[in-house]
ZAMAR-987861 format. One record per atom (N, C-alpha, C): x, y, z. Coordinates in steps of 0.05 Angstrom, whole numbers, padded with zeros to 5 digits, always signed. Example, Ala and Ser with C-alpha at 12.3 -4.5 7.8 and 13.67 -1.06 7.14 Angstrom:
<atoms>
+00264-00114+00156
+00246-00090+00156
+00264-00066+00156
+00257-00045+00142
+00273-00021+00143
+00258+00001+00157
</atoms>
This chain:
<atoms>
+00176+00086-00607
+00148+00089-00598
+00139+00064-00582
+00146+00044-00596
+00138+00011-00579
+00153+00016-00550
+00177+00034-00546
+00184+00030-00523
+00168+00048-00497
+00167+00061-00516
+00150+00083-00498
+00126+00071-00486
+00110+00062-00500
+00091+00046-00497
+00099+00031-00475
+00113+00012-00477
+00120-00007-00466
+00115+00003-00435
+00135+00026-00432
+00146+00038-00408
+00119+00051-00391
+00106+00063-00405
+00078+00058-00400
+00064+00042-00381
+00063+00024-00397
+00044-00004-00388
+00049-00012-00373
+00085-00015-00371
+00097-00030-00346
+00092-00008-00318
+00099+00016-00329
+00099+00035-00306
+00069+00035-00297
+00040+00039-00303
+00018+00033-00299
+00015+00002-00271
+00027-00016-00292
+00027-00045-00277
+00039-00042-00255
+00071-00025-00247
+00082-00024-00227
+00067+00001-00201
+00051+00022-00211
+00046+00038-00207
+00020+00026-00193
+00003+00007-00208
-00018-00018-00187
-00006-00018-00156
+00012-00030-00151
+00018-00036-00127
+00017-00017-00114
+00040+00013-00122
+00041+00035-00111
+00014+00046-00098
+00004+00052-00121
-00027+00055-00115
-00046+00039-00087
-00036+00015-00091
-00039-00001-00064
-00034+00000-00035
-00009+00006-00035
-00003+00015-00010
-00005+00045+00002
-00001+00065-00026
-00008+00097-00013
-00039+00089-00001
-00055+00072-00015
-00081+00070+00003
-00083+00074+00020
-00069+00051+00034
-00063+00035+00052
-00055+00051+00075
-00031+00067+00060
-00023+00087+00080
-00041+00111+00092
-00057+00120+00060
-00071+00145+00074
-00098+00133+00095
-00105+00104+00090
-00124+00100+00108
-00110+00104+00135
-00099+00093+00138
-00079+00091+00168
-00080+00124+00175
-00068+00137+00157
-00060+00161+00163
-00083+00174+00167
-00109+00167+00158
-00129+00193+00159
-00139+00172+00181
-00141+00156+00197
-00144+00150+00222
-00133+00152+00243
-00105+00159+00248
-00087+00165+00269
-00071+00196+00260
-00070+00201+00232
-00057+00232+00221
-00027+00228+00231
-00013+00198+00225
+00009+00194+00232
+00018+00167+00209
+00044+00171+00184
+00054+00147+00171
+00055+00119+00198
+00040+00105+00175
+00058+00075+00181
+00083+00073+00168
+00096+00069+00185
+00124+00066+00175
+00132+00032+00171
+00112+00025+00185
+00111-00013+00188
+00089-00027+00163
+00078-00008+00151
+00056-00017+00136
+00072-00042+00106
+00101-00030+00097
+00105-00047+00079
+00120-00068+00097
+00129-00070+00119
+00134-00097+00137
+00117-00114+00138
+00091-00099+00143
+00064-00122+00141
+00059-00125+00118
+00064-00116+00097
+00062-00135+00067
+00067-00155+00068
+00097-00152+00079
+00123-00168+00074
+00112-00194+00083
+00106-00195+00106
+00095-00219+00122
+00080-00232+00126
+00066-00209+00110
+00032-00226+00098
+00045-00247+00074
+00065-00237+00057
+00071-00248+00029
+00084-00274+00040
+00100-00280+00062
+00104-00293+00073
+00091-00319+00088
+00064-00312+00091
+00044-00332+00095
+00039-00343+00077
+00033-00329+00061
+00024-00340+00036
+00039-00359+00025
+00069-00352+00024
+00081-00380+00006
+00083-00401+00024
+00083-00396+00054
+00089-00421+00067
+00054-00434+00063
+00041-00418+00064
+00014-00442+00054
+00017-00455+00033
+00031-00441+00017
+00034-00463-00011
+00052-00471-00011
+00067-00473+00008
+00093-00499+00006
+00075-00520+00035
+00051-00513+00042
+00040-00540+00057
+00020-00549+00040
+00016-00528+00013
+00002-00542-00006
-00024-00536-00014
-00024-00509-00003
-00045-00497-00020
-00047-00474-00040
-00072-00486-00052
-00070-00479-00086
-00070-00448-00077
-00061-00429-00102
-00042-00410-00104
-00076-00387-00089
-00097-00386-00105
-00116-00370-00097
-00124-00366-00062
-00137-00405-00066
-00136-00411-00036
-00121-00389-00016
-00091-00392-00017
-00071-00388-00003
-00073-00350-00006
-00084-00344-00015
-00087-00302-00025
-00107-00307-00014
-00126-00314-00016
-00156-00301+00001
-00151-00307+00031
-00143-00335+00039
-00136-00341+00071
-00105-00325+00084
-00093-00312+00064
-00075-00291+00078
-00092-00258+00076
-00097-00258+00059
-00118-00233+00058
-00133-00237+00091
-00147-00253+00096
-00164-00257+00122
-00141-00260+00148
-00118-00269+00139
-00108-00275+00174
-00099-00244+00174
-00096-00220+00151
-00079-00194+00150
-00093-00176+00167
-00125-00184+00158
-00143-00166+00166
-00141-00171+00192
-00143-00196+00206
-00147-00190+00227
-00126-00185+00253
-00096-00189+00243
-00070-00182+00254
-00072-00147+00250
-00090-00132+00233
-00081-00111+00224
-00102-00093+00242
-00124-00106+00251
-00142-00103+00274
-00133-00103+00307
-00119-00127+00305
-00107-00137+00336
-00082-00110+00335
-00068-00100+00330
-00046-00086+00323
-00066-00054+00336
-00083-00053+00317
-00095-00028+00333
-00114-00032+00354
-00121-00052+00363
-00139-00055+00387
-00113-00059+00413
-00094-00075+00412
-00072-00080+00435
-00051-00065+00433
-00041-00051+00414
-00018-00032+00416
-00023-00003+00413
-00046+00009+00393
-00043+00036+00387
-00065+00041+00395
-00089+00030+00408
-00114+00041+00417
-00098+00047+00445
-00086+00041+00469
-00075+00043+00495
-00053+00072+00485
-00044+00083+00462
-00038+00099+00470
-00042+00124+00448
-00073+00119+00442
-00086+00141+00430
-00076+00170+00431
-00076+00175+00457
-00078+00204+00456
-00042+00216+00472
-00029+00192+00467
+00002+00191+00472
+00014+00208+00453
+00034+00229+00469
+00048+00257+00444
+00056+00234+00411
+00058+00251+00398
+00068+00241+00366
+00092+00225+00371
+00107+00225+00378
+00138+00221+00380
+00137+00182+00397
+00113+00182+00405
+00112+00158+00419
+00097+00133+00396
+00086+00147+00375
+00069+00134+00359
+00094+00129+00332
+00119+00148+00329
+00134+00143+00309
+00154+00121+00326
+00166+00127+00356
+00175+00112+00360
+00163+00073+00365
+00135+00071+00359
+00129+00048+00360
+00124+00036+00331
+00117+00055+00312
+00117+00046+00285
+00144+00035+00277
+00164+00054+00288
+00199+00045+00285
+00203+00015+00296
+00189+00002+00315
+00194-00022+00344
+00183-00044+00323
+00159-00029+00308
+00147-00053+00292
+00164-00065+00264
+00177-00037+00254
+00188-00045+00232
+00216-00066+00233
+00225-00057+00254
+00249-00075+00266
+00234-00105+00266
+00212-00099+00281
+00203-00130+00303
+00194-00156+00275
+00174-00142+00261
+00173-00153+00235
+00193-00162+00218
+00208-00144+00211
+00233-00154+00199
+00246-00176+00205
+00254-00171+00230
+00272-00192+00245
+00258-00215+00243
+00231-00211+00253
+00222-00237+00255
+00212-00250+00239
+00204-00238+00216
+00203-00258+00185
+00231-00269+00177
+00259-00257+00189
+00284-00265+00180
+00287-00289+00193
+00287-00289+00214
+00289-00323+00232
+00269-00340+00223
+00244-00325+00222
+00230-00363+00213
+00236-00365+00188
+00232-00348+00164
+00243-00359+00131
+00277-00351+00125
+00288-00337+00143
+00318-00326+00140
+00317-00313+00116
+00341-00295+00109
+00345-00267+00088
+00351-00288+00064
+00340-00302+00060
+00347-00312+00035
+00327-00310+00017
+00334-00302-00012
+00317-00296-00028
+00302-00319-00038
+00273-00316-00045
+00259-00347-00049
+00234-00328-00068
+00230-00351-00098
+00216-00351-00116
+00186-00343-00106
+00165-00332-00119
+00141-00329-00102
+00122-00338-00139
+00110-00353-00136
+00096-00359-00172
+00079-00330-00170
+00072-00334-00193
+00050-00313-00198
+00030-00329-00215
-00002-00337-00209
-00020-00343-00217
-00025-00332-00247
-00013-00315-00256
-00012-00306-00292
-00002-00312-00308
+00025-00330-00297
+00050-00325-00325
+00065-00304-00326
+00083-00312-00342
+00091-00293-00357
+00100-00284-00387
+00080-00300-00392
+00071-00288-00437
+00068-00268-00442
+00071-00254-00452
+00064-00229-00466
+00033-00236-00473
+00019-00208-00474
-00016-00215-00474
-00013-00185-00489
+00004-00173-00494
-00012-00145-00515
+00020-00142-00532
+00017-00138-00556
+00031-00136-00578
+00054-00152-00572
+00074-00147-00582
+00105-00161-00575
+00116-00153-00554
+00108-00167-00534
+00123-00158-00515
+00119-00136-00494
+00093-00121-00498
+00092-00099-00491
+00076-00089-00464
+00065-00118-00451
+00055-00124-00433
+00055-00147-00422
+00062-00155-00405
+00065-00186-00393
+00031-00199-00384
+00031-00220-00381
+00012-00238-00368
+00006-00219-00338
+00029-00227-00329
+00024-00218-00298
+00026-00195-00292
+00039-00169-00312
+00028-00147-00302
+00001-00130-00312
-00008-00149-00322
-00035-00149-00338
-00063-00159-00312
-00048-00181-00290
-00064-00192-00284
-00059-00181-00259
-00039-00163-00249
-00032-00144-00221
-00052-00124-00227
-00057-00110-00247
-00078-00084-00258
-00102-00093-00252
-00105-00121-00267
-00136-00128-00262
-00144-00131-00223
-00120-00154-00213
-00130-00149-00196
-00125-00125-00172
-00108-00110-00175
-00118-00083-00164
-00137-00064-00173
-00155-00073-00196
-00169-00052-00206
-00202-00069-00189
-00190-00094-00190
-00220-00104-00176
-00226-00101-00149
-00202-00095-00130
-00189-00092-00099
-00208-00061-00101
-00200-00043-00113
-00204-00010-00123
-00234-00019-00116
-00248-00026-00135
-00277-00019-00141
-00291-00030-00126
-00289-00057-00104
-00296-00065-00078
-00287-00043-00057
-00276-00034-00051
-00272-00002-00041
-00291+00010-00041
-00290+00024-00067
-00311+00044-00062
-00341+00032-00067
-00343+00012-00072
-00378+00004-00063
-00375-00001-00041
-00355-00007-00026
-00360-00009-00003
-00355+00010+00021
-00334+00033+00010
-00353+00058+00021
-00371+00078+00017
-00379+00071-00008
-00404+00079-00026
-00427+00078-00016
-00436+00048-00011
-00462+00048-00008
-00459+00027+00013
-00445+00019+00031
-00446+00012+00051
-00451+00026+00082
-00461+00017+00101
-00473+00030+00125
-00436+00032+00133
-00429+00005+00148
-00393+00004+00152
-00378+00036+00138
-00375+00029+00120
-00371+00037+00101
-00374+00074+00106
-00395+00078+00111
-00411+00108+00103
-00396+00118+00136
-00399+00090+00157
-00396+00101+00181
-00358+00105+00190
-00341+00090+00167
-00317+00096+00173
-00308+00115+00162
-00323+00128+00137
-00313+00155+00125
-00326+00172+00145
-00347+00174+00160
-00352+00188+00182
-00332+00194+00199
-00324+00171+00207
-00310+00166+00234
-00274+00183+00234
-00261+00178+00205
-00254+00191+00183
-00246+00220+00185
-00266+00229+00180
-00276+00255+00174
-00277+00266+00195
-00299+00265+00215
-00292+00281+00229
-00315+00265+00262
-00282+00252+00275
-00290+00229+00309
-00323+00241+00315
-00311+00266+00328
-00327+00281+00344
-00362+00283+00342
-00364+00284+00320
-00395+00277+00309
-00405+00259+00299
-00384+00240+00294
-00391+00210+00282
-00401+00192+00314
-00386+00202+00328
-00398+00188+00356
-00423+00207+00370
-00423+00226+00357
-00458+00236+00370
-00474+00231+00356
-00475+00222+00329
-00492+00210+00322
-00496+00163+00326
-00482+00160+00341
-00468+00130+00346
-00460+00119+00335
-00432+00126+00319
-00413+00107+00306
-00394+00104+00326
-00388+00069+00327
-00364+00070+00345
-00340+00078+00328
-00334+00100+00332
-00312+00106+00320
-00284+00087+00321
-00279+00081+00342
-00253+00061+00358
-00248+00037+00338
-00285+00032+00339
-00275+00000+00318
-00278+00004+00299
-00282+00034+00283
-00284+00044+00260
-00256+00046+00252
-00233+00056+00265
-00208+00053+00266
-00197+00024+00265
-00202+00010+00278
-00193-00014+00278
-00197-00017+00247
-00220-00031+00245
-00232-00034+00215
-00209-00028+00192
-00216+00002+00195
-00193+00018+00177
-00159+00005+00176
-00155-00004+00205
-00128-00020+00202
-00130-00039+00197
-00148-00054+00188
-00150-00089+00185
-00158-00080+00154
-00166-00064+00141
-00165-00066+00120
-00140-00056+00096
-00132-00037+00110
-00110-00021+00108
-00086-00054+00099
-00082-00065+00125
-00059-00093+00119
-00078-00110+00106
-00091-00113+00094
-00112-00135+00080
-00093-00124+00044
-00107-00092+00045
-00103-00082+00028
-00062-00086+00016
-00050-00084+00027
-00014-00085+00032
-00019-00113+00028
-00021-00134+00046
-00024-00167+00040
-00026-00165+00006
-00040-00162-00016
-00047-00163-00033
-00036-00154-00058
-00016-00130-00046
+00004-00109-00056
+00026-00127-00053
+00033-00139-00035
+00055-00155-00036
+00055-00181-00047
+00031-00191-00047
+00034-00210-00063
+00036-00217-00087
+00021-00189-00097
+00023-00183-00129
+00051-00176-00144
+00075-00163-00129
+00089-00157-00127
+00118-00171-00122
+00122-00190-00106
+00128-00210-00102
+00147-00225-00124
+00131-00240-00136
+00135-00251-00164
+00155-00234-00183
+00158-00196-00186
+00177-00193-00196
+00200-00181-00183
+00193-00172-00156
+00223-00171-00134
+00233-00188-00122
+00222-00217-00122
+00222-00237-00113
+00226-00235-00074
+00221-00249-00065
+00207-00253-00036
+00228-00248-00019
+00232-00235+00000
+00260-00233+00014
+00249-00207+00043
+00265-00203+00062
+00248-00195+00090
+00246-00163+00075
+00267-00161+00071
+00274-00128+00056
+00252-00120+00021
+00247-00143+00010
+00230-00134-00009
+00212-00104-00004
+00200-00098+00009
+00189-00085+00006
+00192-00052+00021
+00218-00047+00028
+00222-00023+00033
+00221-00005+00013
+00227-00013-00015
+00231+00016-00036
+00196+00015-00050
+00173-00008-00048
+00158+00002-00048
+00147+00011-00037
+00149+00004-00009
+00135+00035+00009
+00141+00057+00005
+00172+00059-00004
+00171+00093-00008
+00157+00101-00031
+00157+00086-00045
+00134+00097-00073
+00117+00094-00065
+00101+00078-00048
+00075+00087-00036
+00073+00109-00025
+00087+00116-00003
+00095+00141+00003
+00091+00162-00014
+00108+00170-00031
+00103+00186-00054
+00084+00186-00066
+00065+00169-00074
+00043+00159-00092
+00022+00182-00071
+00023+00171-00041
+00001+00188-00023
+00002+00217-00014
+00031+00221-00019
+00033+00255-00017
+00031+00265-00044
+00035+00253-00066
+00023+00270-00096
+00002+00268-00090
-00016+00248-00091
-00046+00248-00092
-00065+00264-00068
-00046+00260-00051
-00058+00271-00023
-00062+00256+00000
-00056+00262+00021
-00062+00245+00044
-00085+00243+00057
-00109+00270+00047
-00132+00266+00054
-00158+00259+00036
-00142+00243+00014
-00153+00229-00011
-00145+00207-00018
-00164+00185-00012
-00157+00161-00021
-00152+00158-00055
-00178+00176-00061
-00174+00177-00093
-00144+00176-00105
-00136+00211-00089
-00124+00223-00100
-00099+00196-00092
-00093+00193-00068
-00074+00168-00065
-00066+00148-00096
-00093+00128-00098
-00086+00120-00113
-00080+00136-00137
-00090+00151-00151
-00080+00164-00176
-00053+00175-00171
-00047+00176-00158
-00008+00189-00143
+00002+00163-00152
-00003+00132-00139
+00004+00120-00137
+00009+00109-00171
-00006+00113-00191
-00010+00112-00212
+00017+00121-00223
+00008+00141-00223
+00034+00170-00232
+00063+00162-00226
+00062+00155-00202
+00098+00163-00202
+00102+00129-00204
+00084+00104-00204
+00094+00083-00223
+00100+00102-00258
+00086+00111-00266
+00091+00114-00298
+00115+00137-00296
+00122+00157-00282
+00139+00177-00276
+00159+00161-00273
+00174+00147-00252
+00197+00135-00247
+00207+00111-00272
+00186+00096-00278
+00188+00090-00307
+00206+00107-00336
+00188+00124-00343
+00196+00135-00360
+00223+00156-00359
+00230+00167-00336
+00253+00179-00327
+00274+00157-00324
+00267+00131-00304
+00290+00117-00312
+00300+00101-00342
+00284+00110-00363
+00292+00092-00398
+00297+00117-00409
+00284+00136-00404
+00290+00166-00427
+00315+00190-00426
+00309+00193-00390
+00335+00218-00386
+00361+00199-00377
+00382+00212-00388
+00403+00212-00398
+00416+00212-00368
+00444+00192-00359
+00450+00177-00343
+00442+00172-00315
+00411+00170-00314
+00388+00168-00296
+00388+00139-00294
+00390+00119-00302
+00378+00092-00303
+00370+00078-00283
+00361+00061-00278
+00343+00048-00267
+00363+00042-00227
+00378+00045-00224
+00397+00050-00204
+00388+00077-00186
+00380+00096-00202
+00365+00126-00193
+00339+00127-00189
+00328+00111-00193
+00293+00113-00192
+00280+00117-00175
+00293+00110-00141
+00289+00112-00119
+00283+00146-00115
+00310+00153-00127
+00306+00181-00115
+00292+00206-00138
+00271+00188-00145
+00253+00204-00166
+00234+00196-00152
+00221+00188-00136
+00203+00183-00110
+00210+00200-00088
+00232+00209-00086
+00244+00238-00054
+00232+00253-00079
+00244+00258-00105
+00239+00282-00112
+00213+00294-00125
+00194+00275-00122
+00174+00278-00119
+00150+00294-00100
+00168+00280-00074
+00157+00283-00054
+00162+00311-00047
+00193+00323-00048
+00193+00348-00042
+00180+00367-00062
+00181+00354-00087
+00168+00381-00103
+00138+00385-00097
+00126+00365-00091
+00100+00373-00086
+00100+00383-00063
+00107+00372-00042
+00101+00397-00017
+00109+00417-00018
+00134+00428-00031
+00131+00451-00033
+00115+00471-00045
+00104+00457-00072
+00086+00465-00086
+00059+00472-00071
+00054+00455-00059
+00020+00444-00055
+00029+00418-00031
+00031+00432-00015
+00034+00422+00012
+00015+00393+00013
-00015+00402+00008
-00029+00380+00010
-00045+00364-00009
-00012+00365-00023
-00024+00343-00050
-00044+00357-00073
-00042+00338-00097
-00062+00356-00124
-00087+00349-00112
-00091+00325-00097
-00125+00320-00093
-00131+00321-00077
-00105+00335-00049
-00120+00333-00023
-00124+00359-00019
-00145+00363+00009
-00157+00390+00012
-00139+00398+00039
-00145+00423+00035
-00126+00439+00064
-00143+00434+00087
-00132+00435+00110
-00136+00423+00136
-00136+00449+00150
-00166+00462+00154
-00154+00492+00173
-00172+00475+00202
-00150+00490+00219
-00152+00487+00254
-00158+00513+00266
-00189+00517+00286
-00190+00530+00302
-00178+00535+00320
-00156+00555+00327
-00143+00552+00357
-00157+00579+00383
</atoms>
């Protein structure tokens, strides 16, 4: 039972991040209706600022809120100079530049820190904080702080004007700009928060994959997964996906029988196909009908 538990908690804690980036992704996606395929690259690189600030020596917080701010606004410039110029460019030009980015990122976090794996602290520890063992410091303190990331969210598309005008913008261009939202920098926005949001995911994260250019490909695909269970036209539903197949991939890799933790990856594909086949658009997302 204690293990179960265990598997739980951890899966929950790991399922934080997931939850993080399906965000991340469906924001992107319900602003362009196209994956970032570069979105866990820009984690990567954000996580990457971060430690070189604190190897020039700043304190660990410091160094997360001032990469949080340089994410947002690289994650802005990215859709104002590269993907605003080719808005209304066929699909195939928007995968082939998401592809240019994931390369260009890569590469180029490899030359300035090179593929070598390097420690990242984590501001929590790592004590046990619930029964024996059954929750760590730090994935106690990845929950909290993605649960505090979460709820600045939605007050702030809650009851914010921004906010009210990017779920507009969102929802549906066409009338968000007859009534005067700039939609354009409503998008932008959406991508500067989108990599704000990933910056934060990776840093939290970090600490137990430890830091390296490649870290973060197998959590995008569970992001991935996390945003097609939940839905792509649900942030909600996103994060609660993102929830899920942290505690799903968990408990399949300790319980079924010669699955182990080597296979986990592909309990994230199989995820992904069973729901679309099922329910094309996710448990929490809604169907998309088109006038032609």
């Amino acid at each position: 039972m204690d293990l179960f538990i265990h598997q739980v908690l951890a899966g929950l804690a790991t399922g934080a991040i997931y939850a993080c980036m399906a965000l991340a992704v469906v924001m992107i996606y319900q602003a362009i209706d196209h994956f970032n395929f570069a979105q866990g690259e820009m984690a990567m690189f954000s996580t990457f600022i971060a430690w070189q600030l604190m190897q020039w020596g700043f304190p660990y917080w410091a160094a997360f809120f001032v990469t949080i701010g340089i994410s947002f606004a690289a994650g802005v410039l990215i859709e104002r100079a590269i993907f605003r110029p080719i808005h209304d460019a066929p699909i195939l030009s928007h995968v082939v530049i998401f592809i240019a980015l994931f390369v260009i990122i890569n590469s180029f976090a490899g030359f300035i820190w090179e593929f070598t794996i390097k420690a990242f602290p984590s501001p929590f520890g790592t004590k046990p904080v619930l029964g024996e063992g059954l929750l760590s410091a730090h994935d106690a303190g990845m929950m909290a702080v993605v649960g505090i990331v979460l709820l600045l969210l939605y007050g702030f598309f809650r009851y914010t004007r921004i906010g009210l005008a990017m779920r507009a913008a969102a929802a549906n261009p066409d009338s968000a700009k007859l009534v005067g939202v700039r939609v354009g920098w409503m998008l932008a926005l959406g991508w500067g928060m989108a990599a704000a949001i990933g910056a934060v995911a990776g840093m939290m994260i970090a600490p137990v994959v430890f830091l390296e250019p490649n870290m973060m490909l197998s959590i995008l695909l569970y992001g991935f997964a996390g945003a097609v269970v939940g839905g792509l036209t649900s942030p909600v539903g996103a994060v609660l996906g993102g929830f899920s197949v942290g505690v799903v991939e968990n408990l399949a890799g300790t319980f079924i029988p010669y699955f182990g933790s080597e296979m986990k990856l592909s309990i994230a594909l199989a995820l992904i196909v069973a729901v679309l086949m099922v329910r094309p658009s996710g448990i929490f997302g809604r169907k998309v009908v088109t006038r032609v």
